[in-house]
N, C-alpha and C positions, 0 to 999 in steps of 0.2 A: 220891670225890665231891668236886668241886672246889668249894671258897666261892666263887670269883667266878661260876660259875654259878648256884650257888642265889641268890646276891645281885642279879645281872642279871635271872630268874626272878621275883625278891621283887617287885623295883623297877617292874617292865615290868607284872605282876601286879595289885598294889596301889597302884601310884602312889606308893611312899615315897619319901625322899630315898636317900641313900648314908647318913648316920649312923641312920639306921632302919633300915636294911638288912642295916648289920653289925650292929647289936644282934638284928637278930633270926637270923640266918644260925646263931651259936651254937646257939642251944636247935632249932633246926628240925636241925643235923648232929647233936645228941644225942638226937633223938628225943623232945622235950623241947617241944614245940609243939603247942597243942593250938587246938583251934575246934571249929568245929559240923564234923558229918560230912559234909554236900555243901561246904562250905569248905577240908575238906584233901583232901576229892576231888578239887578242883577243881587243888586246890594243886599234890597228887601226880600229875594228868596235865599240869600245865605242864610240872611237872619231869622227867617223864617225856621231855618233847616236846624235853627240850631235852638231852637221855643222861642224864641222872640218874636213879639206881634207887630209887625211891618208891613207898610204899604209904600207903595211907588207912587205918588200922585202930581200931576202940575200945581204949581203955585195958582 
């Protein structure tokens, strides 16, 4: 899974800059990112949309 895609995903997503984007890009390739459940649903079908292998799951 490539960071600049998840990071282009984040950015296009949320609206953040690029230094929010690398802070967040870490904890989301570590599995390490958490929110409400239709928020990483939403998340994991961007990223999906864009070849990246993502799922939405509970801890």
């Amino acid at each position: 899974m490539g960071r600049v895609i998840v990071m282009r995903v984040l950015r296009a997503t949320f609206g953040v800059g690029l230094p929010e984007a690398k802070a967040v890009v870490g904890q989301v390739l570590a599995e390490a990112y958490w929110g409400t459940l239709p928020e990483m649903g939403y998340l994991a079908r961007k990223l999906r949309g864009a070849g990246v292998d993502a799922v939405a799951a509970r801890p």
